[in-house]
C-alpha positions as CSV (number, residue, x, y, z in Angstrom):
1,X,68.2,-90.6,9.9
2,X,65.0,-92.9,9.4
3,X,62.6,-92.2,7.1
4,X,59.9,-90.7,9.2
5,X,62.5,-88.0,10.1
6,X,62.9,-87.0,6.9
7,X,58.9,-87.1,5.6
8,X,58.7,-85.0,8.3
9,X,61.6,-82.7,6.9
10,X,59.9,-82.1,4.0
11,X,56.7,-81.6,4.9
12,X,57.7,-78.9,7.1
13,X,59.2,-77.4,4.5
14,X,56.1,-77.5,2.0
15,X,54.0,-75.6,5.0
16,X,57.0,-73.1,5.1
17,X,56.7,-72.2,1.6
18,X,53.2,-72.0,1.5
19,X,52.7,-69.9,4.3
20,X,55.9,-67.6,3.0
21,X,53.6,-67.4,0.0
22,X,50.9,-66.2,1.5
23,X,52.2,-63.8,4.3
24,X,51.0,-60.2,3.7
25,X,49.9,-56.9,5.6
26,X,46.4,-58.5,6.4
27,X,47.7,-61.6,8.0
28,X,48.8,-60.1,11.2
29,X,45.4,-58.9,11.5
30,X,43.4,-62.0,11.0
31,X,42.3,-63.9,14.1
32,X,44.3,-66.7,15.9
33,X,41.5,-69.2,15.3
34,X,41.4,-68.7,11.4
35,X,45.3,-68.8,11.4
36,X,44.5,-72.9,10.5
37,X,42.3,-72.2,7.6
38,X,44.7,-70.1,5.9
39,X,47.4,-72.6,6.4
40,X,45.1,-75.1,4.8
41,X,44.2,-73.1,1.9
42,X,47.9,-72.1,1.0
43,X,48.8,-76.1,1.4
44,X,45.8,-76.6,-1.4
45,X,46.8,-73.8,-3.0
46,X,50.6,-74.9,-3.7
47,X,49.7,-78.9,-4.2
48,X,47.5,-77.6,-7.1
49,X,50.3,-75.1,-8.7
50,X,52.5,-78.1,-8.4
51,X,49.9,-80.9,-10.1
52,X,49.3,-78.4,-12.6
53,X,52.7,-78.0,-13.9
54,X,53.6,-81.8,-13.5
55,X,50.7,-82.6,-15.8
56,X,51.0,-79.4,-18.3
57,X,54.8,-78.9,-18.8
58,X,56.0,-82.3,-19.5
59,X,56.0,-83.1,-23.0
60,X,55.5,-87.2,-22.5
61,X,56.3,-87.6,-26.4
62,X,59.4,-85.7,-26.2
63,X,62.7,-87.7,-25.5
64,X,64.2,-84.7,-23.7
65,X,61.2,-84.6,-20.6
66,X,62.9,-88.3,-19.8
67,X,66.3,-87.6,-20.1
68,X,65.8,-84.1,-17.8
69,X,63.5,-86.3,-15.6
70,X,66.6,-89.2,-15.5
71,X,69.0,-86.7,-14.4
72,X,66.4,-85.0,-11.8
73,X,66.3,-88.5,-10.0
74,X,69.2,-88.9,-10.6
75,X,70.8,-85.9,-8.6
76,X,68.6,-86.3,-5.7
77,X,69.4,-89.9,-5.3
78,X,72.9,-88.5,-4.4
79,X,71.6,-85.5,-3.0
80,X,69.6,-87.6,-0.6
81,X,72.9,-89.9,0.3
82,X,75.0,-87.0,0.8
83,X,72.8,-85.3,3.3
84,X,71.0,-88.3,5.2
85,X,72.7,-91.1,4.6
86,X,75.9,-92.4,7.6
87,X,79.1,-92.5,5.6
88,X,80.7,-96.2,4.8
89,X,84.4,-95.6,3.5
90,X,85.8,-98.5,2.8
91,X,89.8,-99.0,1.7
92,X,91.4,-102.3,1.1
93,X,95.2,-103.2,1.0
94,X,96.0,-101.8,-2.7
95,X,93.7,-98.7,-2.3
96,X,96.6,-96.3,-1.1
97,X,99.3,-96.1,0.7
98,X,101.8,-97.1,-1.8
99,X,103.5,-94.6,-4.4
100,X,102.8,-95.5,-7.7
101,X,105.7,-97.4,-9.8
102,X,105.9,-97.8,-13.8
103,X,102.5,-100.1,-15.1
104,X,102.5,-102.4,-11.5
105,X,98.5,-101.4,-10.2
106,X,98.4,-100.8,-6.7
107,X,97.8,-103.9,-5.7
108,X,100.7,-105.3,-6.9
109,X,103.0,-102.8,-5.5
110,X,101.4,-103.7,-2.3
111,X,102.1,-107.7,-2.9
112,X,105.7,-106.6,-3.6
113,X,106.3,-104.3,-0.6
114,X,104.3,-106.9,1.9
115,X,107.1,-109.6,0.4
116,X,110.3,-107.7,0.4
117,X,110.0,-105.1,3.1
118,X,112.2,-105.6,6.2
119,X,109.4,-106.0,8.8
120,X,111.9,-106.0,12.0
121,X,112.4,-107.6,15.3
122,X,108.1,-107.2,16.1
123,X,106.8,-108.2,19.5
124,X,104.3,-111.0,19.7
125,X,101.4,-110.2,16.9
126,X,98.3,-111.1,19.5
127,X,98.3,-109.4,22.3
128,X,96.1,-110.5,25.2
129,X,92.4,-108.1,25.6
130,X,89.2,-107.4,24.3
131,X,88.8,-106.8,20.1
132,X,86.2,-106.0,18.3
133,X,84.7,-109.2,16.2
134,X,81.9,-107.0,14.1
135,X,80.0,-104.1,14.4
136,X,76.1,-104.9,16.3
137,X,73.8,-103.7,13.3
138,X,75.5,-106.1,10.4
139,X,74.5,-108.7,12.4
140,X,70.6,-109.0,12.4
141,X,68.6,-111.4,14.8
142,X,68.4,-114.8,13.4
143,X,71.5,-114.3,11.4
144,X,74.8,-116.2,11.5
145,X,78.5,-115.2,10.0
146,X,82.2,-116.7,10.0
147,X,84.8,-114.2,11.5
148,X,88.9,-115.2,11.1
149,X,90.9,-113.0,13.4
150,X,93.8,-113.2,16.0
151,X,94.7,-117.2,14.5
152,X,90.6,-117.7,15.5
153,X,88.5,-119.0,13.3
154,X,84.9,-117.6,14.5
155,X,81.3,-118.7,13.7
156,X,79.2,-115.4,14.8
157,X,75.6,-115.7,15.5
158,X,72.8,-113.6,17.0
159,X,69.9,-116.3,18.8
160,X,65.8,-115.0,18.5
161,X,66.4,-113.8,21.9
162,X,68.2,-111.1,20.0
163,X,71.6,-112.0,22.2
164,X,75.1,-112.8,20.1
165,X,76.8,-116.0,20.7
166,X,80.6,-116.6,19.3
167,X,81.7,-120.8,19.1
168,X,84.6,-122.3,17.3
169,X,83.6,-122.2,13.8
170,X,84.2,-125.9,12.8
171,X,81.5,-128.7,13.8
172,X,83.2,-131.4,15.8
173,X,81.6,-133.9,13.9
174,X,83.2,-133.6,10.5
175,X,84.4,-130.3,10.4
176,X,82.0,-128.2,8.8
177,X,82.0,-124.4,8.8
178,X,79.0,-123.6,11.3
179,X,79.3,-119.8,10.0
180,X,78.9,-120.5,6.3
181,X,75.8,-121.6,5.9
182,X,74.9,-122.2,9.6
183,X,71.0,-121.6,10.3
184,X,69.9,-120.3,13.5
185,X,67.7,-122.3,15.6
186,X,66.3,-120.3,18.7
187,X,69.7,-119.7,20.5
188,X,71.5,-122.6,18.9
189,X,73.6,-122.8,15.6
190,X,72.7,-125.7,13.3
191,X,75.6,-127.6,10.8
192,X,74.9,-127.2,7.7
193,X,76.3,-130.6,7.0
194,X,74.5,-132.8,9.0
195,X,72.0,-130.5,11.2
196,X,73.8,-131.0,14.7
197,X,73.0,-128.0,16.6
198,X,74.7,-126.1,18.9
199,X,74.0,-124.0,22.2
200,X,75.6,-120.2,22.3
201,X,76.2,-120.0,25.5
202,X,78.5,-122.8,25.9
203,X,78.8,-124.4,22.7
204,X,77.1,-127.8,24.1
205,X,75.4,-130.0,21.4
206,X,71.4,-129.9,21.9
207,X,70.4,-132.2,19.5
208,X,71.9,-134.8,16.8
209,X,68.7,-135.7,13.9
210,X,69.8,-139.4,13.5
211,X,71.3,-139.8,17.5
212,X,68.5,-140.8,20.7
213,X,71.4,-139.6,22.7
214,X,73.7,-136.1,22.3
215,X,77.0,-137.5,24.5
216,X,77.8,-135.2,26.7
217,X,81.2,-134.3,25.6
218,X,80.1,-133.0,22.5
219,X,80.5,-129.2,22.1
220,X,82.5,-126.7,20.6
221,X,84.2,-124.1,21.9
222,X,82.5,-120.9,23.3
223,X,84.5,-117.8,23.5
224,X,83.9,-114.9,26.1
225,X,82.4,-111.9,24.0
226,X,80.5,-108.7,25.2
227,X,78.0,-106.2,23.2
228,X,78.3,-103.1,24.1
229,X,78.5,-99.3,22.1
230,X,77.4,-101.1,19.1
231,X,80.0,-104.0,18.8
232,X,80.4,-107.3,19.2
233,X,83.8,-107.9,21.4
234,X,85.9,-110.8,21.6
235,X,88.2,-111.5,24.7
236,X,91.4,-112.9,23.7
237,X,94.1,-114.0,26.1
238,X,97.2,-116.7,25.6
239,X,97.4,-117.4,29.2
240,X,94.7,-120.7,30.0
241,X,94.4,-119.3,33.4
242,X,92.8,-116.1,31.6
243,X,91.6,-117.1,28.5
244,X,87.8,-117.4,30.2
245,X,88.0,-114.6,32.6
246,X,88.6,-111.0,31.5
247,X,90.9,-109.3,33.5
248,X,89.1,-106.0,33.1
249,X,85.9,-105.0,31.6
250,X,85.0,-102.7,28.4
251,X,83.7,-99.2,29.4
252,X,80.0,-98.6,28.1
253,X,80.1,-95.2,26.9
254,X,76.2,-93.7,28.2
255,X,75.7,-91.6,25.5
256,X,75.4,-94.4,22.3
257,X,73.2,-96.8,24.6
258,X,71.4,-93.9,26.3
259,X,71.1,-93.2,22.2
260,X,71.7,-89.4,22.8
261,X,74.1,-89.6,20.7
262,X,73.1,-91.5,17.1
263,X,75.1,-93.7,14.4
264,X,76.6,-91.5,11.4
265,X,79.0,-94.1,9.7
266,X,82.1,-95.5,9.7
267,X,85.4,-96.2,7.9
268,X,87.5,-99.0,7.6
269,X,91.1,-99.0,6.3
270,X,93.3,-102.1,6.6
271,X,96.5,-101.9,7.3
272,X,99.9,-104.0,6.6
273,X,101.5,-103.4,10.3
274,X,102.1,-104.6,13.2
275,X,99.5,-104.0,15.7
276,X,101.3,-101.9,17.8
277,X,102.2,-99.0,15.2
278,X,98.8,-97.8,15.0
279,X,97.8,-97.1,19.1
280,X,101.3,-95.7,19.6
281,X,100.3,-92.6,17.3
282,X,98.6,-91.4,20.6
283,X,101.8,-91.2,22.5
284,X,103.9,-89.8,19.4
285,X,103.0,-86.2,19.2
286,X,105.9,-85.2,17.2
287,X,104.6,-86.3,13.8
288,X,101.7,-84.0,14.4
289,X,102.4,-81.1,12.8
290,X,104.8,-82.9,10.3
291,X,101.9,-86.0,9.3
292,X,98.7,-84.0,10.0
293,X,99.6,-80.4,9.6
294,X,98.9,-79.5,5.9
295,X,95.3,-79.1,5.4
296,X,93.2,-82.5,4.8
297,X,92.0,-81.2,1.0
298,X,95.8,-81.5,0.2
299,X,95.2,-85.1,0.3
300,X,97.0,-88.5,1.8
301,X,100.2,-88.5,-0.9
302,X,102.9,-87.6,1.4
303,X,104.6,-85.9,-0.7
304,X,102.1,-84.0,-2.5
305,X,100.2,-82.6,0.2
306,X,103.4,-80.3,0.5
307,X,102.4,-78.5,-2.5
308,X,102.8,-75.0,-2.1
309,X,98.9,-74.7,-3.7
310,X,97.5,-75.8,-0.1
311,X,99.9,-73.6,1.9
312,X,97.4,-70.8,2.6
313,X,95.8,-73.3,5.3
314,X,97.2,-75.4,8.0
315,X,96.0,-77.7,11.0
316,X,97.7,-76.9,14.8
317,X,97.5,-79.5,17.2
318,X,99.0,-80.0,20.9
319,X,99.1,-83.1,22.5
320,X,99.4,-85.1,25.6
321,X,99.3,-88.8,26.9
322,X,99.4,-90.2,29.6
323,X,98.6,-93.4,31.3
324,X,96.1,-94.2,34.5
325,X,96.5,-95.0,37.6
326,X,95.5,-98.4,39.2
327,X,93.0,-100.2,39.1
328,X,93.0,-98.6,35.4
329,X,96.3,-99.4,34.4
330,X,95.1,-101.0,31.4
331,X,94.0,-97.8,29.9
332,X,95.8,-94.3,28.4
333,X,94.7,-91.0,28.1
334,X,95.3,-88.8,25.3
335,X,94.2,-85.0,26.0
336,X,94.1,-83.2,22.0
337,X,93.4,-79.7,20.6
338,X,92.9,-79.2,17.5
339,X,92.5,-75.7,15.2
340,X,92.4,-74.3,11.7
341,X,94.2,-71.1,10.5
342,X,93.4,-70.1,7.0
343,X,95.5,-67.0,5.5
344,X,96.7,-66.3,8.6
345,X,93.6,-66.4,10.4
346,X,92.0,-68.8,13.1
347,X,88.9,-70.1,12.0
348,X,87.4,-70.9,15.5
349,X,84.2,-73.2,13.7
350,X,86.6,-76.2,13.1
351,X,88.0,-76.2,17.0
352,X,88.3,-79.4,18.6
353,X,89.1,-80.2,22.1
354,X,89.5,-84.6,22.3
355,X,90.0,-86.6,25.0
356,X,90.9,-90.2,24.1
357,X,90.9,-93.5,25.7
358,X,93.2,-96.2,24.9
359,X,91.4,-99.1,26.1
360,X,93.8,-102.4,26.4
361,X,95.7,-103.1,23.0
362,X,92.3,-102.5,20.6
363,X,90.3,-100.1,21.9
364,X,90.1,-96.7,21.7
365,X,87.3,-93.8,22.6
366,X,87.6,-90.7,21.0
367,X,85.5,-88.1,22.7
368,X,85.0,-84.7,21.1
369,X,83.5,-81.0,21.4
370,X,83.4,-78.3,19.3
371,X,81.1,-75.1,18.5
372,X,79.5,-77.6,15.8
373,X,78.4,-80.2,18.3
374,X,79.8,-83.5,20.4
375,X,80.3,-86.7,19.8
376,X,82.5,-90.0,19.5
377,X,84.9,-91.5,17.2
378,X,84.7,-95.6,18.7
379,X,87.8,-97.3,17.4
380,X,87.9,-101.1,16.9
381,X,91.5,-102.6,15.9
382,X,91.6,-106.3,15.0
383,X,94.6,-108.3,13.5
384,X,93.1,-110.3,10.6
385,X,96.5,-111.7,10.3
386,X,99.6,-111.1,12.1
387,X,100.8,-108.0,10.1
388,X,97.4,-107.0,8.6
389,X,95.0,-105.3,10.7
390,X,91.8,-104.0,9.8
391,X,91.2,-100.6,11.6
392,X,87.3,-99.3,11.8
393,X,86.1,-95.8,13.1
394,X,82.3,-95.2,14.2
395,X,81.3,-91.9,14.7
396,X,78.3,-91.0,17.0
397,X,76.8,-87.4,17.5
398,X,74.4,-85.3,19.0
399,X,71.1,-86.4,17.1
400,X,70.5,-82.1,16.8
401,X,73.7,-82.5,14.2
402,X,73.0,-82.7,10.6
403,X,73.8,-86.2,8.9
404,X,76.0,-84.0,6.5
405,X,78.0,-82.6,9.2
406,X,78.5,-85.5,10.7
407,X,80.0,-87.4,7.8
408,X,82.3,-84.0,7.5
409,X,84.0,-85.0,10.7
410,X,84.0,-88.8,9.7
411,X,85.8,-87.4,6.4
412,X,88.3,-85.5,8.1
413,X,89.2,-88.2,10.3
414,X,89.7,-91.3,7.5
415,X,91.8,-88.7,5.2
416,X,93.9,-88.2,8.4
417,X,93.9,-91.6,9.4
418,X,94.6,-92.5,5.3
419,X,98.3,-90.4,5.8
420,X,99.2,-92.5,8.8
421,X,98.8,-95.5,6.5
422,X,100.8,-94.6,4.0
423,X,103.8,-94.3,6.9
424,X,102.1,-97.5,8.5
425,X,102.5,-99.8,5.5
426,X,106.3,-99.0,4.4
427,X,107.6,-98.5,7.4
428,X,109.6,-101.2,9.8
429,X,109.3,-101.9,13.3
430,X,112.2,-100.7,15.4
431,X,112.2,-102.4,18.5
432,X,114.8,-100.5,19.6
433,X,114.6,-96.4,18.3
434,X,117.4,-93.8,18.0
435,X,115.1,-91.5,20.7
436,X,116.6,-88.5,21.9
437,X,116.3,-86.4,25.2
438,X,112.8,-85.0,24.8
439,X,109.5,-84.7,26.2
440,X,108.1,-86.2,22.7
441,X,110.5,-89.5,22.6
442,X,110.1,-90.1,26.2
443,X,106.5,-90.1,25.4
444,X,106.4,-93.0,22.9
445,X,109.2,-95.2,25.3
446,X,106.9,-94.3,28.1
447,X,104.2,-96.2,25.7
448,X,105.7,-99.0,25.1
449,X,106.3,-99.7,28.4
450,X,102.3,-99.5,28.9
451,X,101.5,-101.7,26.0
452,X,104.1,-104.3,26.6
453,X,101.3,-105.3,29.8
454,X,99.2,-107.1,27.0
455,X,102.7,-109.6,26.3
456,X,102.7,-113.0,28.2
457,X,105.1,-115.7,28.0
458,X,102.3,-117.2,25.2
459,X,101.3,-114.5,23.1
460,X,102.1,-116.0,19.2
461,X,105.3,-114.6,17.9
462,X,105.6,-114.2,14.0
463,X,107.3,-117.2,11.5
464,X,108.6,-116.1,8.6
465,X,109.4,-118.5,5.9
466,X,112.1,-117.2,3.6
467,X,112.0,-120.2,1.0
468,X,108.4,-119.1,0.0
469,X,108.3,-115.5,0.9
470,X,104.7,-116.4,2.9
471,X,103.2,-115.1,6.2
């Protein structure tokens, strides 16, 4: 919400007040035409009130007017954050999803488990599609940044023409890092070492200080990349006959760009997996009620949230997925309900009916309605190395929907997401699973079998070195 949105807030509610303050019996007799005058006066009339006790009450010798007035600003700093401000949830490796053991912090525990924990027989860790590189708004025209995903090592950099350009992030030359410390130069990317510069749109050199003459073979790599529903995408592909040509585009979703629906926030968990675990929670509707049934304020421990203090509340869900047909084979649908019973009872406020899009290996669109409003949750997945991936939710809604309520549906999400990781980062890969005859197992083999599309002879496989205990 900007800041003319919520000026305008409050002095709609000053007027309010005042005129509350001054209805009365004789109001509904006075003239339209004076109806102005006596909104005037009863603006005047409050302003004063309010000068007058701001410059009679405060004692400005006492030390308690400062500390009440420290405390004031204090609360509607936050007060202001909670209710305008989009949500940014941020959780590292080390933040949760490990239990607790003896003095060892977190992090450690984490260290330890990422060392000694049998990973399994993975499939390659880069599969071939589009993955989100950054999200639009953190990267402001003029601007340049150094991404390292998927192997890649990424110089990131939005020209004056306000277009974003992705090279190989090490100059040719002597190997300088064009993204640290890179200066933007119209649509070009200038070393920082020795001021060669750079084209985005094909990474050709445009101009050497010391040189009459830029060679023609001197460039750097430009990679494919698309902006669209507020990211910056990446296409990745091992194949060289695909590694310039997407084999399928990234749907624009109408509502962010048409900007009916507005940005809210974001969360961002990362995640010691392999890729694959996280998209095949669409297919695997079994752990529904068992991961995500006990209500959300029962927390993201596992265990604990099976405390019999939170059993007057749980979530229902029912589930389905499915994948398209051609020439959409690329993508899954996932159809989800969602609904709250408290003591006993339905609460029908918190209903959610989600249809979800698995776009290629990355991607996923979370569309939503319920009696509060509609909206998005726009997933981004990106490997950051081959077992860690860094998992970001958007959420877009209905610009009629409150910031605050907004950020309650953001919240909900990351603390269900946040029980996923704790299964996420213990777990092993089982490349081959005890399924039984069912409707839900058949549901996650039926999965695998779509994702297995983004494999190619090429795709990196993980080395482990045992000597050093190293990714």
């Amino acid at each position: 919400m900007n800041s003319k949105s919520v000026l305008s807030g409050v002095l709609l509610s000053v007027l309010v007040i005042a005129v509350s303050a001054s209805v009365s019996e004789k109001l509904l007799r006075v003239p339209l035409f004076e109806v102005g005058e006596l909104w005037y006066r009863s603006v005047c009339t409050l302003t004063g009130r309010m000068l007058f006790l701001l410059t009679t009450w405060p004692d400005f010798y006492a030390v308690t007017t400062y500390i009440i007035v420290a405390i004031l600003s204090v609360g509607f700093y936050y007060f202001y954050l909670i209710m305008f401000c989009p949500l940014n949830r941020i959780r590292i490796l080390g933040d949760l999803g490990y239990r607790a053991e003896g003095k060892f912090t977190m992090k450690e525990i984490a260290n330890s488990v990422r060392k000694r924990r049998m990973v399994g027989k993975v499939p390659a860790v880069y599969p071939n599609g589009w993955f989100g590189i950054m999200e639009s708004h953190t990267l402001p025209r003029g601007n340049s940044t150094y991404v390292s995903i998927l192997g890649l090592h990424l110089a990131v950099f939005r020209g004056e023409d306000g277009e974003s350009h992705v090279l190989d992030a090490y100059c040719p030359h002597m190997g300088a890092n064009l993204g640290i410390g890179g200066r933007v130069v119209g649509n070009c990317i200038e070393c920082p070492f020795h001021g060669w510069q750079f084209r985005g749109t094909d990474g050709k050199a445009t101009k050497i200080p010391y040189a009459e003459k830029v060679p023609d073979f001197t460039k750097v790599k430009a990679y494919v990349s698309k902006e669209t529903n507020g990211w910056i995408y990446l296409w990745h592909h091992a194949e060289k006959e695909h590694k310039d040509v997407p084999e399928w585009e990234i749907p624009n979703l109408d509502n962010i760009n048409n900007g009916r629906w507005t940005y809210r926030g974001r969360t961002e968990h990362h995640i010691n997996a392999h890729i694959e675990e996280i998209p095949e929670n669409g297919a695997d509707v079994s752990h529904l009620p068992q991961v995500h049934g006990p209500m959300i304020s029962a927390g993201v421990d596992l265990k604990e949230m099976w405390n019999t203090f939170w059993s007057f509340g749980h979530h229902k869900w029912t589930a389905a997925w499915e994948q398209n047909p051609a020439p959409e084979k690329h993508i899954g649908t996932l159809k989800l309900t969602h609904s709250l019973n408290l003591f006993g009872k339905h609460l029908p406020l918190i209903d959610m009916d989600v249809r979800a899009q698995q776009i290629g290996p990355a991607i996923v669109y979370l569309e939503f309605d319920s009696p509060i409003g509609s909206g998005v949750f726009v997933q981004s997945l990106t490997p950051v190395e081959p077992m860690v991936q860094k998992l970001v939710h958007n959420i877009y809604m209905d610009r009629k929907v409150p910031t605050i309520i907004a950020k309650f549906f953001m919240l909900g999400e990351a603390l269900q997401v946040e029980r996923d990781v704790m299964i996420w980062n213990n777990k092993t890969f089982v490349s081959k699973p005890m399924f039984v005859k069912s409707k839900e197992d058949s549901l996650i083999a039926k999965h695998r079998r779509w994702y297995a599309q983004f494999y190619t002879e090429n795709s990196p496989k993980l080395t482990f070195q045992k000597e050093s205990m190293e990714w």
